[in-house]
N, CA, C and O of each residue as an XYZ file, in Angstrom:
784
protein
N       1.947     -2.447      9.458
C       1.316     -2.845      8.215
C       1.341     -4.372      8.119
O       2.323     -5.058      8.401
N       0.450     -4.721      7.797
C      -0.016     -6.269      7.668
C       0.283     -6.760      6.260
O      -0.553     -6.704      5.357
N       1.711     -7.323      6.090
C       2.542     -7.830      4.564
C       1.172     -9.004      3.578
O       0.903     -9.240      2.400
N       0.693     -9.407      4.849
C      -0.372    -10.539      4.402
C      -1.764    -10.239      3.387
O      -2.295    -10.679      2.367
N      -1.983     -8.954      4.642
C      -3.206     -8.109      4.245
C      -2.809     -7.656      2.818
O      -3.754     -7.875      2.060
N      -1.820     -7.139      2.223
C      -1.358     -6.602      1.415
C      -1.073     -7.623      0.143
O      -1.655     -7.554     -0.939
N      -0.244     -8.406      0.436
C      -0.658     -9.371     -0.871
C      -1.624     -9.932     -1.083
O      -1.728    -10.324     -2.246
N      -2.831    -10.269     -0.097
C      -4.157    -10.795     -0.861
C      -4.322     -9.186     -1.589
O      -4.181     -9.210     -2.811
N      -4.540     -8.114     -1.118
C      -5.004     -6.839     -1.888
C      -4.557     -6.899     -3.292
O      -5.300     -6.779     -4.266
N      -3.340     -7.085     -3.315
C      -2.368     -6.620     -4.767
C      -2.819     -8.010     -6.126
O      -2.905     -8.146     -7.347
N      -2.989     -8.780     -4.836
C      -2.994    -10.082     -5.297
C      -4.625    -10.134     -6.207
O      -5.021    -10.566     -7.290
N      -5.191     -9.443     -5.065
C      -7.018     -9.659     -5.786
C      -6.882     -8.468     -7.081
O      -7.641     -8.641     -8.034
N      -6.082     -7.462     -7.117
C      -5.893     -6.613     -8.394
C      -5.539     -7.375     -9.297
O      -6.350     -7.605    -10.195
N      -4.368     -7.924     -9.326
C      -3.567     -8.703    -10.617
C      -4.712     -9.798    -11.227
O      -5.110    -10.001    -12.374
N      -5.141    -10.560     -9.588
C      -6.197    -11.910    -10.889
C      -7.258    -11.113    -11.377
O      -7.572    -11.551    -12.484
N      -8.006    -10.070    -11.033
C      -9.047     -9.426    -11.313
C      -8.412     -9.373    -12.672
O      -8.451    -10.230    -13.555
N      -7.744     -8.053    -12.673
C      -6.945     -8.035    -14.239
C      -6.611     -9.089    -15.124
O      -6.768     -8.859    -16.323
N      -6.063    -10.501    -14.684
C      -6.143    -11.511    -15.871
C      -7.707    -12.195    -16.137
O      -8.236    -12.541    -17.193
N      -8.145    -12.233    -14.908
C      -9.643    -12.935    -15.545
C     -11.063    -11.934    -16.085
O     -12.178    -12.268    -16.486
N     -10.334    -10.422    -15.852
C     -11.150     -9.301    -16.747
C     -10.458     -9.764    -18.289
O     -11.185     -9.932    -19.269
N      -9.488     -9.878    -18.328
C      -8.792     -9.627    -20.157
C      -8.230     -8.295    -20.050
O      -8.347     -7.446    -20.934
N      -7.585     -8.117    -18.897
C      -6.909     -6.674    -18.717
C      -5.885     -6.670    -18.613
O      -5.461     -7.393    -17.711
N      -4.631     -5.713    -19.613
C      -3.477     -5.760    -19.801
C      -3.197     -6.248    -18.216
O      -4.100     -6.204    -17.380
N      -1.430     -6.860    -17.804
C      -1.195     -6.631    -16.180
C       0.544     -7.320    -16.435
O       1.011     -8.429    -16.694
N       1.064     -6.006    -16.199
C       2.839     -5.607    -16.206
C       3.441     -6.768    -15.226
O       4.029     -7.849    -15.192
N       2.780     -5.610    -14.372
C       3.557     -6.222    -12.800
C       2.358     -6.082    -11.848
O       1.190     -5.775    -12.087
N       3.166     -6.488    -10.364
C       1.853     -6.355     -9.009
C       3.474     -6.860     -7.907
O       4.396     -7.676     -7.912
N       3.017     -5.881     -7.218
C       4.411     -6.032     -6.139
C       3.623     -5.553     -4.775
O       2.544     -4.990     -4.589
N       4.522     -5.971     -4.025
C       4.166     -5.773     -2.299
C       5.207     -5.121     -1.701
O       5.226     -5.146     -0.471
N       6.240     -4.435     -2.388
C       7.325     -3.871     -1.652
C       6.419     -2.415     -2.129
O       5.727     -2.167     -3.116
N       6.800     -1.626     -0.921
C       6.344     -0.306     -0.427
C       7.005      0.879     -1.414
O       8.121      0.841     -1.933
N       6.336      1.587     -1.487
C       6.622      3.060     -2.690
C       6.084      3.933     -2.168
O       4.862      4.066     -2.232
N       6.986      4.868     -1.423
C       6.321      5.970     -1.017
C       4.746      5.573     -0.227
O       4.707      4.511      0.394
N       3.816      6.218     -0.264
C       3.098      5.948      0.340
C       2.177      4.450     -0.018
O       1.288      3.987      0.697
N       2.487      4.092     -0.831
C       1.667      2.463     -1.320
C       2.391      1.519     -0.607
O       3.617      1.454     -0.518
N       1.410      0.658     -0.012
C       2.550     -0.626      0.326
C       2.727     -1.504     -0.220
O       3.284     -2.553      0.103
N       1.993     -0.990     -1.676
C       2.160     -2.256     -2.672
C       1.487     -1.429     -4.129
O       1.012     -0.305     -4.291
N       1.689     -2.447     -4.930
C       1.133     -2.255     -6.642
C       0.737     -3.097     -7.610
O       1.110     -4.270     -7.609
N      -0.037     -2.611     -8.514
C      -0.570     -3.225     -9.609
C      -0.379     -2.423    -10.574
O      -0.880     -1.305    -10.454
N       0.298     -2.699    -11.661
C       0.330     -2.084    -12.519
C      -0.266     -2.647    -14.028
O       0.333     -3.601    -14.525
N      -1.226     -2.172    -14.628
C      -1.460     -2.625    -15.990
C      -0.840     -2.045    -17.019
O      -0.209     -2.798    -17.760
N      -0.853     -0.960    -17.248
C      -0.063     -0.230    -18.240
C      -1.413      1.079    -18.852
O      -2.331      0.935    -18.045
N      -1.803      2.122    -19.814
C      -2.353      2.637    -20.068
C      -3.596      1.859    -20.441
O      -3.803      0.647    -20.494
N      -4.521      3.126    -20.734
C      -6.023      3.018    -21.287
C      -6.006      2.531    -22.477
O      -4.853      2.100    -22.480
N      -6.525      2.211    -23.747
C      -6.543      2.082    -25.152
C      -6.749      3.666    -25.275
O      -7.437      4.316    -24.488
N      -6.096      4.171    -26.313
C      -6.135      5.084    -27.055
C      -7.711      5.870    -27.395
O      -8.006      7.064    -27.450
N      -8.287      4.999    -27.528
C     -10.074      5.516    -28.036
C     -10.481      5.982    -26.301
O     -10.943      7.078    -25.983
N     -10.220      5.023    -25.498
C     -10.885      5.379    -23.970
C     -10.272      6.408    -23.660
O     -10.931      7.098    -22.883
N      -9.195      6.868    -23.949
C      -8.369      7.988    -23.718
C      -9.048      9.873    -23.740
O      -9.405     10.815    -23.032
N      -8.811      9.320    -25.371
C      -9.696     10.438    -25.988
C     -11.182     10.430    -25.867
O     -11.636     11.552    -25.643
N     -12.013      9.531    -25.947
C     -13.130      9.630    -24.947
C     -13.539     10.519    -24.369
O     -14.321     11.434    -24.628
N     -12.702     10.081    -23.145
C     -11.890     10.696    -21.510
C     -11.571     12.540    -22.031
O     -12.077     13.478    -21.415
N     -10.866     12.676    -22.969
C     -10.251     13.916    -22.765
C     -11.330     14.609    -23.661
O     -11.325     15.815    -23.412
N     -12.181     14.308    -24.539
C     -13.579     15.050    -25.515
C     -14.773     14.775    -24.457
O     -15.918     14.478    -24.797
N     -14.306     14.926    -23.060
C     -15.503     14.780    -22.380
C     -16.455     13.928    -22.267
O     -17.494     14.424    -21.831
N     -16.502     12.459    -22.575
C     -17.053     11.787    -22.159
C     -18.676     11.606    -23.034
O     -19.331     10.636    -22.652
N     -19.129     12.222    -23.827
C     -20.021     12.646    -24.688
C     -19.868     11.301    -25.351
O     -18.906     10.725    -25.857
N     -21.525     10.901    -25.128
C     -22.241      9.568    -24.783
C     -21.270      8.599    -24.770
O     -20.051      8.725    -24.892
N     -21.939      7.619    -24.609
C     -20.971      6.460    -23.595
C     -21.083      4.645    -24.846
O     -21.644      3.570    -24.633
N     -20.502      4.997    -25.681
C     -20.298      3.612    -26.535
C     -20.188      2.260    -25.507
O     -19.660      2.126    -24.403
N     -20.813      1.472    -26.243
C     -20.816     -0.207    -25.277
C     -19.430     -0.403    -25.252
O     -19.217     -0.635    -24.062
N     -18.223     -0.458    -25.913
C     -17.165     -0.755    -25.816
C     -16.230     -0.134    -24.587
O     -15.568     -0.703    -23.719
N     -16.422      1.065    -24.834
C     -15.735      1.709    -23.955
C     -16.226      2.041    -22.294
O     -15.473      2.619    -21.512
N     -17.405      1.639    -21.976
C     -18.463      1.509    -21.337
C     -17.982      0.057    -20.214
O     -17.700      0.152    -19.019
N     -18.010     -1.232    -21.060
C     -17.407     -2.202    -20.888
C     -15.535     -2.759    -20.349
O     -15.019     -3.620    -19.636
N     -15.057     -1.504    -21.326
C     -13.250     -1.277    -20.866
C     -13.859     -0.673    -19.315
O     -13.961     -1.406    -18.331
N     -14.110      0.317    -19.317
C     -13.640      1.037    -17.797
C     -14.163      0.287    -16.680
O     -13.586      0.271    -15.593
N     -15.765     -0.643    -17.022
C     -16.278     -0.998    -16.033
C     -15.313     -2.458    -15.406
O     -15.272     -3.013    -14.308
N     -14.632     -2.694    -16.700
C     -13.673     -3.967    -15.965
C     -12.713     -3.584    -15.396
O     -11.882     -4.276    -14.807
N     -12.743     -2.160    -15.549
C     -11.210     -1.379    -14.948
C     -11.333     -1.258    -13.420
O     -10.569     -1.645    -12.536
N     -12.721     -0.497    -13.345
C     -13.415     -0.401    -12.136
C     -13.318     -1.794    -11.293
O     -12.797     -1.799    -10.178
N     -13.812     -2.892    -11.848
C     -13.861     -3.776    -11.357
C     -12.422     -4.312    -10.599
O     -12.299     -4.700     -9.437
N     -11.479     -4.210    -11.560
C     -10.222     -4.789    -11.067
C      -9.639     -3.758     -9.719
O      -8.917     -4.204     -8.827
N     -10.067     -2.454     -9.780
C      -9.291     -1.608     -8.591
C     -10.452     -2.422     -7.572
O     -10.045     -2.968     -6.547
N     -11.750     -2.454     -7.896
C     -12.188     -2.681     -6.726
C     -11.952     -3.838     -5.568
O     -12.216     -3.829     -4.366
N     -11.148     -5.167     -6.701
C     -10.850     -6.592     -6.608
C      -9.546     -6.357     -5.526
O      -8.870     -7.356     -5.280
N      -9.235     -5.275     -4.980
C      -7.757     -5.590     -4.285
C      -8.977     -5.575     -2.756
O      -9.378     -6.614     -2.232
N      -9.397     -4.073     -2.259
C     -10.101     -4.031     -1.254
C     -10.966     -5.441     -1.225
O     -10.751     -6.180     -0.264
N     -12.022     -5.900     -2.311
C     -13.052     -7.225     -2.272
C     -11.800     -8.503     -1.375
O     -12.062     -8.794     -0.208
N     -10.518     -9.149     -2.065
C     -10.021     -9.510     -1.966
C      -9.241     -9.661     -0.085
O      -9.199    -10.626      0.678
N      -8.872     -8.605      0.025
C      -8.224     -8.073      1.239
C      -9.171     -8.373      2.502
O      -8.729     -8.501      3.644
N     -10.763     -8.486      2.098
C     -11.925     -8.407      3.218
C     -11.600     -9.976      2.869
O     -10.916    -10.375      3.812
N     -11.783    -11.005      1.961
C     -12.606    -11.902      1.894
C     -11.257    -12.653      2.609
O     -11.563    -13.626      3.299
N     -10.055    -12.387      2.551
C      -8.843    -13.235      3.163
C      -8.875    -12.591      4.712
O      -8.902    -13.332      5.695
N      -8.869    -11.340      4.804
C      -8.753    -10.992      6.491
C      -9.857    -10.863      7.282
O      -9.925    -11.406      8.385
N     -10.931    -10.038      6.712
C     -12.265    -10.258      7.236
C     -12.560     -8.978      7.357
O     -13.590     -8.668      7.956
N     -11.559     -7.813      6.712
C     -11.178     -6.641      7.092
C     -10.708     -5.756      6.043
O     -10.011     -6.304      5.189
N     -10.967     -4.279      5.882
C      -9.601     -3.863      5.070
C      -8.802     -3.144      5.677
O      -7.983     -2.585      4.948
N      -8.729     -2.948      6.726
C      -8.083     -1.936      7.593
C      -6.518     -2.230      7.607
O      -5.948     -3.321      7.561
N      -6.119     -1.264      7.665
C      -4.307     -0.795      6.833
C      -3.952     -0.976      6.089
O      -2.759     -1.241      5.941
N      -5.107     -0.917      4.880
C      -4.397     -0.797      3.640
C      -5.047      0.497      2.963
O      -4.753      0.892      1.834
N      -5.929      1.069      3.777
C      -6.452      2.729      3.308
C      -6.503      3.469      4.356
O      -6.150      3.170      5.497
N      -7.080      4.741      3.858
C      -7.063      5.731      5.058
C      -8.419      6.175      4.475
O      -8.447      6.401      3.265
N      -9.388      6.305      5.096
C     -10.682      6.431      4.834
C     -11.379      7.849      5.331
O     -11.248      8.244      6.490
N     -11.911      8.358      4.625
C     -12.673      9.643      4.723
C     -14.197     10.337      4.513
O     -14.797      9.674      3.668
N     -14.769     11.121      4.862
C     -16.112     11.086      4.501
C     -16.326     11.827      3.418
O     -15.668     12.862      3.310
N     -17.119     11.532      2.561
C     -16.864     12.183      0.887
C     -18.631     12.513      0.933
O     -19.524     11.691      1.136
N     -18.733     13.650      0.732
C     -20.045     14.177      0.787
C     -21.090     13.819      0.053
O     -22.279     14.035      0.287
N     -20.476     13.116     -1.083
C     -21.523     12.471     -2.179
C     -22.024     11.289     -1.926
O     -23.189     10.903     -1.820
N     -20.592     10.533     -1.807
C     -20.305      8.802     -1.842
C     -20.071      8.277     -1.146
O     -19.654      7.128     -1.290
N     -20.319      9.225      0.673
C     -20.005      8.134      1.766
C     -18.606      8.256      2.022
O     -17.818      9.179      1.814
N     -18.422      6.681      2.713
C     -16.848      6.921      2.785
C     -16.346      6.164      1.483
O     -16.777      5.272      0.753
N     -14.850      7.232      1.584
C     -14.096      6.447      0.694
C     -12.647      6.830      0.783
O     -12.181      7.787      1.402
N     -11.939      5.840     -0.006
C     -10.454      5.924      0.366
C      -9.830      7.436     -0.238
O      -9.829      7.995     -1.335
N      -9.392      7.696      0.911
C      -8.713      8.858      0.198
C      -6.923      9.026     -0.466
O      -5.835      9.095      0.105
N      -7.284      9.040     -1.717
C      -6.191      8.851     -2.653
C      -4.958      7.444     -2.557
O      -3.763      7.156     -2.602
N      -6.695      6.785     -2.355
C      -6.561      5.173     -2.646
C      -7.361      4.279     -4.085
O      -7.691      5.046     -4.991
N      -7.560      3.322     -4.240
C      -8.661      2.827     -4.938
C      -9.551      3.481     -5.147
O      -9.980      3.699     -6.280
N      -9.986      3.901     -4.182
C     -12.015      4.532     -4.060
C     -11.563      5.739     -4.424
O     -12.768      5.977     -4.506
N     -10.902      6.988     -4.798
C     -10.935      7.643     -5.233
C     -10.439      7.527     -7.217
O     -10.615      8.270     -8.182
N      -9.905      6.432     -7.044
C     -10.019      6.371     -8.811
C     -11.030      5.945     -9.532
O     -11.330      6.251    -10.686
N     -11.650      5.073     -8.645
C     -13.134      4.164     -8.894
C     -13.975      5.387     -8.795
O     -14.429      5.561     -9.926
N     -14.436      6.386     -7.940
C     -14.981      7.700     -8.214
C     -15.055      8.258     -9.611
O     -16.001      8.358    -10.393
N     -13.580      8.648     -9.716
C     -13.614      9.310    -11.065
C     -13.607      8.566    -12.290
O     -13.660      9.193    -13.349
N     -13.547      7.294    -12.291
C     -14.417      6.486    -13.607
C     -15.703      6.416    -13.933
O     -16.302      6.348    -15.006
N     -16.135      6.456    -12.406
C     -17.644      6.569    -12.435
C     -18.450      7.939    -12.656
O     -19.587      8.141    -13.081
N     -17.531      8.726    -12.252
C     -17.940      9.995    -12.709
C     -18.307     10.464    -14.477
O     -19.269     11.005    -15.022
N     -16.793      9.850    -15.025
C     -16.811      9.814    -16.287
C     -17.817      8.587    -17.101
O     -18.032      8.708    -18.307
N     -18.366      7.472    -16.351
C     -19.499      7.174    -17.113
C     -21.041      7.223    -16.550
O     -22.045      6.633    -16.949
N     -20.886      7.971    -15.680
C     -21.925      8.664    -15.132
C     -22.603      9.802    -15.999
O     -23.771      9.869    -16.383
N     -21.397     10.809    -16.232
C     -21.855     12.166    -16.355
C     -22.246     12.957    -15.159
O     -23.148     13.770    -14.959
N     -21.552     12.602    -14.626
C     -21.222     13.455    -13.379
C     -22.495     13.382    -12.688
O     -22.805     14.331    -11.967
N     -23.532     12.068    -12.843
C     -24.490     11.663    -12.043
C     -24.746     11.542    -10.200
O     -25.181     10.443     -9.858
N     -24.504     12.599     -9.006
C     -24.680     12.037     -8.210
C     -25.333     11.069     -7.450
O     -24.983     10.640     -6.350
N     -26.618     10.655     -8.322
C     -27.347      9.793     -7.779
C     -26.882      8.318     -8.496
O     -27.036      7.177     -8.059
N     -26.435      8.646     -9.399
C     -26.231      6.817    -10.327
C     -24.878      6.943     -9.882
O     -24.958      5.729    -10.069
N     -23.126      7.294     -9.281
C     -22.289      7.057     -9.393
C     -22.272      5.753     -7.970
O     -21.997      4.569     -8.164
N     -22.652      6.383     -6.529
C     -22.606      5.373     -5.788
C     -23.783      3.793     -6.411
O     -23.722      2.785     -5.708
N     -24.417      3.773     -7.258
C     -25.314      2.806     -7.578
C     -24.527      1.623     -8.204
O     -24.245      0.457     -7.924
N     -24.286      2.664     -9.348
C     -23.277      2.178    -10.017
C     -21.819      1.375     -9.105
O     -21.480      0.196     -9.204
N     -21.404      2.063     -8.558
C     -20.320      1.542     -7.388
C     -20.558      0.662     -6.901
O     -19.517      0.083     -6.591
N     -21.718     -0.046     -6.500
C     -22.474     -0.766     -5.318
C     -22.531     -2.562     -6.410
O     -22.018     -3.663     -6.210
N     -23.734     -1.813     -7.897
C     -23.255     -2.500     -8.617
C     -21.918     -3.541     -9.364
O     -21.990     -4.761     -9.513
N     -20.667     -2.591     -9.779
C     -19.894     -3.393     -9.961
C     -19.067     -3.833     -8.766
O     -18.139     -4.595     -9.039
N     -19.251     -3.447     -7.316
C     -18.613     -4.105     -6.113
C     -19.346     -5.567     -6.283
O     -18.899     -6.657     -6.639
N     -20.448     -5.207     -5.945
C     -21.068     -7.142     -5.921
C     -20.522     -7.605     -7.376
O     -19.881     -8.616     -7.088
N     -20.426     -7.444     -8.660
C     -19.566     -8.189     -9.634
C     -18.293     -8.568     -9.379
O     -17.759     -9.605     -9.773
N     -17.790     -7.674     -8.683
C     -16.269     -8.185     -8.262
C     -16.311     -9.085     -7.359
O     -15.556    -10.057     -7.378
N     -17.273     -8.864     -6.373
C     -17.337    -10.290     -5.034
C     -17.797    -11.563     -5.755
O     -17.381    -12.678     -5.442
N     -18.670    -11.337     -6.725
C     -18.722    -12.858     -7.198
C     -17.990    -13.246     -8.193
O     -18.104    -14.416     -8.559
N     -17.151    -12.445     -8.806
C     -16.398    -12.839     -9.710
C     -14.853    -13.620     -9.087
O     -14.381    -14.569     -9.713
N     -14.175    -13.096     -7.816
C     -13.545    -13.260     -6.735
C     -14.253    -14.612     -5.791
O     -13.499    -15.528     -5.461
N     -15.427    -14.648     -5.476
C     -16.099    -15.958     -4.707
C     -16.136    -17.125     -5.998
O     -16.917    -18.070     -5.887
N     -15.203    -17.002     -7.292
C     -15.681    -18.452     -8.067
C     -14.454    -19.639     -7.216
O     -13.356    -19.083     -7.182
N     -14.428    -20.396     -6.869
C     -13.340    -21.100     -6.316
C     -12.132    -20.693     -7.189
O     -11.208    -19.940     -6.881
N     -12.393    -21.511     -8.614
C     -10.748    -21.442     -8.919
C      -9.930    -19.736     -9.132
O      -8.750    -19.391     -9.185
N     -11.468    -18.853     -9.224
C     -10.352    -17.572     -9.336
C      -9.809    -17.318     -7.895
O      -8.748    -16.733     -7.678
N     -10.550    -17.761     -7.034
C     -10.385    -17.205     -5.363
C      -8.864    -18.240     -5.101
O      -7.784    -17.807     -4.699
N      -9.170    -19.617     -5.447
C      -7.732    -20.484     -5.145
C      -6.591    -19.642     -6.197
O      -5.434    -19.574     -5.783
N      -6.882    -19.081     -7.391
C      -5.586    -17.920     -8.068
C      -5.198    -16.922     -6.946
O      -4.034    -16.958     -6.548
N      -5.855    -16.249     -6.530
C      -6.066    -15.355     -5.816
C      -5.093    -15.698     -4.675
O      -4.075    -15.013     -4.581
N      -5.356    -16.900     -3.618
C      -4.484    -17.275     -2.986
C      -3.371    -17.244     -3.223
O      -2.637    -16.519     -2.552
N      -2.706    -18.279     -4.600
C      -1.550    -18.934     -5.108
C      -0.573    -16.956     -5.120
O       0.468    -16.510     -4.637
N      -1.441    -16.528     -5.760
C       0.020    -14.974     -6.494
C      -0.167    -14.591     -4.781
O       0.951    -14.545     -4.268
N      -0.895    -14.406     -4.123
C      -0.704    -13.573     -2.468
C       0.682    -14.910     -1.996
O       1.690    -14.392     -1.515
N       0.707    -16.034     -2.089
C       1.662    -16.616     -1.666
C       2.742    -16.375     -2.167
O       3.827    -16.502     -1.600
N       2.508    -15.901     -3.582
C       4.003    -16.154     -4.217
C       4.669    -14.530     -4.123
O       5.829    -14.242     -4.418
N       3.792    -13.735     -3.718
C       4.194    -12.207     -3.434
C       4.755    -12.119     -2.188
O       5.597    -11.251     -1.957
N       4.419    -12.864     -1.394
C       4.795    -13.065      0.392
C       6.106    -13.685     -0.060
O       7.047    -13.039      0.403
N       6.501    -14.728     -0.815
C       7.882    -14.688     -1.327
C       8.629    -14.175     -1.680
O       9.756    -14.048     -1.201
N       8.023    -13.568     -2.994
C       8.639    -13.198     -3.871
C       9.218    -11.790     -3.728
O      10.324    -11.255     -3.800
N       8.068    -11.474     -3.515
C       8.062     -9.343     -3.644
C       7.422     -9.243     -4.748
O       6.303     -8.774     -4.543
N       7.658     -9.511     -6.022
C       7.272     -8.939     -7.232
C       7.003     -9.728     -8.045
O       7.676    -10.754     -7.951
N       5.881     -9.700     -9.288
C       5.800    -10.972     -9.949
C       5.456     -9.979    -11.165
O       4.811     -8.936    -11.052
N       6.054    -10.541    -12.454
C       5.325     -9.982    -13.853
C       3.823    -10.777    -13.946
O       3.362    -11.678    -13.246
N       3.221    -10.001    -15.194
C       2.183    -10.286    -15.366
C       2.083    -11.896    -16.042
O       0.991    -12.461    -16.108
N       3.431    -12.592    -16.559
C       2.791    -13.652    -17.281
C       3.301    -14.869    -16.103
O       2.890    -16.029    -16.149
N       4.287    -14.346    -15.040
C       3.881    -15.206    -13.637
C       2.610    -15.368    -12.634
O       2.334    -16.306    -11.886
N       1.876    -14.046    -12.887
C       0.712    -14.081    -12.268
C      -0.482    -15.272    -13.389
O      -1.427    -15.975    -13.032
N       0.082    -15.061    -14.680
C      -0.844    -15.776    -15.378
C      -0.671    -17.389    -15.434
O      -1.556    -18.126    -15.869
N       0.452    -17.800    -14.989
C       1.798    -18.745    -15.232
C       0.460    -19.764    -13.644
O      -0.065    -20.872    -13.750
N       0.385    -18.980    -12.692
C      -0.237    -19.321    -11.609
C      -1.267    -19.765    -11.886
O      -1.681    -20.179    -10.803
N      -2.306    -20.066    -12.921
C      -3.329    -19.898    -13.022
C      -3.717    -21.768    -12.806
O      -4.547    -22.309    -12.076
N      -2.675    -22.385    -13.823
C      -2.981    -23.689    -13.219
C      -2.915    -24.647    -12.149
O      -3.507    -25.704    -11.930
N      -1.752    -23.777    -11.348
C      -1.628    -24.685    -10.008
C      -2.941    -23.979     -9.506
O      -3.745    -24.784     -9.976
N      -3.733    -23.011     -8.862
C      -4.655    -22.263     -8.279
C      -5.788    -23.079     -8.825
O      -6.757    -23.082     -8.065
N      -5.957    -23.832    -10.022
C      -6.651    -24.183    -10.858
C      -6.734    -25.730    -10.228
O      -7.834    -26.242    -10.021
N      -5.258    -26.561     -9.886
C      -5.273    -28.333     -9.476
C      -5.811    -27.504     -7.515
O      -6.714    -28.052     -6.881
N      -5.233    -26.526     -7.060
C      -6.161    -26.038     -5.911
C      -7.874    -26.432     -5.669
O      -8.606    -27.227     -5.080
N      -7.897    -25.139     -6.676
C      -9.997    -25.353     -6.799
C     -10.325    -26.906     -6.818
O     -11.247    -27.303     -6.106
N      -9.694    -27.698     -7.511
C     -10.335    -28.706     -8.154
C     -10.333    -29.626     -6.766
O     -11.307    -30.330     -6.497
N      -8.804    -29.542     -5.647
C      -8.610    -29.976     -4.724
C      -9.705    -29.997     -3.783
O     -10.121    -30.952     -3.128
N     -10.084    -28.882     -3.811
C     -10.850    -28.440     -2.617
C     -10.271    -27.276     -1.622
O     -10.845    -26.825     -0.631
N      -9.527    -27.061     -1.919
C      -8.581    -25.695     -1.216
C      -8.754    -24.721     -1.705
O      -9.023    -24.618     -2.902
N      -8.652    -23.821     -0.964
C      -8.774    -22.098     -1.388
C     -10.229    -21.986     -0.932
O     -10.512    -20.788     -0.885
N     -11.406    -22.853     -0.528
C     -12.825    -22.755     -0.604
C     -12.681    -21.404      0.452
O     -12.078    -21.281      1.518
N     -13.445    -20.536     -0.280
C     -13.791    -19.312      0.686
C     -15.177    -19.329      1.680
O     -15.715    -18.434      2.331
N     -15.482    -20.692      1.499
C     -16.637    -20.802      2.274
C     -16.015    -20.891      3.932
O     -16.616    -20.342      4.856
N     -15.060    -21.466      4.081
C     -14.751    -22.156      5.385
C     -14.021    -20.677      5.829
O     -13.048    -20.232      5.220
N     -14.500    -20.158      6.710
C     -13.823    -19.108      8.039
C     -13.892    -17.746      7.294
O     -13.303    -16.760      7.739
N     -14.777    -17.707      5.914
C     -15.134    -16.107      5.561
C     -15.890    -15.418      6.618
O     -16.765    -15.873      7.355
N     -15.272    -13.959      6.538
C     -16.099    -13.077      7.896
C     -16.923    -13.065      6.512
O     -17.763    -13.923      6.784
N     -17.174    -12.712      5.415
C     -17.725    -12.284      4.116
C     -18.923    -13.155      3.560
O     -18.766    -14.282      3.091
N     -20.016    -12.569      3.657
C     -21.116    -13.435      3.751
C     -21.549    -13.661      2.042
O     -21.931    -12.809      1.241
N     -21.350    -14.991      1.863
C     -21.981    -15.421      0.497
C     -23.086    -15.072     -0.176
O     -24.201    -15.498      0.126
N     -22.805    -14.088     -1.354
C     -23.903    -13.889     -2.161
C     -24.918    -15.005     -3.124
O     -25.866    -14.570     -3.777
């Protein structure tokens, strides 16, 4: 397992989550059972919940907006993991899913599934669209320099650290920030990841 590969991953979850406006606990790189790492935000809001459990019966802008940044942030570890290694390989186990192609199995891509399912309506033709959609939001939201130089700073400080709370990941935001401004972190120089 590639410790490196793994904190840009955890690492592209956590900034996703502070520069969505999404709760974020913790984000660690020490191994759990089968994860070799984590992000943790904490629960749904209460309304997305029940939503969720009254079936999903139509889809309010608010709550519409919560999941799709939710989506966004699981998707920000894999986006992340390619744009630092060039790769995502060993940090999923990948499978062929009859609907949606491949996808991780009882990784990311299978939770990103079932969000999309739930604001789909169990759409097979709009869930991969949809998917495709908020992936390119996450790559450019991830390609802005100073979030990509954040992005760097918490993968460094996880390769240290092991574990960081959420208001150290946020705590990061200004050194990642005198980064961008530096000129460092530019994801232009030696991306396998071709600029949108």
């Amino acid at each position: 397992m590639n410790l490196r590969a793994v904190a840009y991953h955890e690492a592209g979850h956590a900034v996703a989550r502070t520069e969505l406006r999404l709760p974020l606990r913790w984000v660690t790189i020490i191994p759990s059972g089968d994860d070799a790492g984590a992000t943790y935000g904490g629960h749904l809001p209460k309304a997305v919940r029940e939503w969720i459990e009254e079936g999903g019966y139509g889809r309010p802008a608010g709550i519409r907006d919560r999941l799709e940044r939710e989506v966004m942030a699981i998707l920000a570890g894999e986006v992340a993991q390619e744009i630092a290694t060039g790769t995502t390989e060993g940090s999923a186990q990948y499978d062929d899913h009859p609907e949606y192609g491949r996808v991780i199995v009882d990784g990311d891509w299978h939770r990103v599934v079932d969000v999309l399912e739930e604001l789909t309506g169990g759409d097979d033709e709009e869930v991969p669209l949809y998917s495709d959609l908020l992936r390119l939001r996450t790559q450019r939201l991830l390609r802005q320099p100073y979030v990509w130089a954040h992005v760097e700073v918490v993968a460094e400080a996880l390769l240290g650290q092991k574990r960081l709370t959420g208001r150290e990941v946020r705590d990061l935001r200004r050194p990642a920030g005198e980064r961008a401004l530096a000129g460092a972190g530019s994801i232009t120089r030696g991306s396998s990841v071709p600029r949108l």
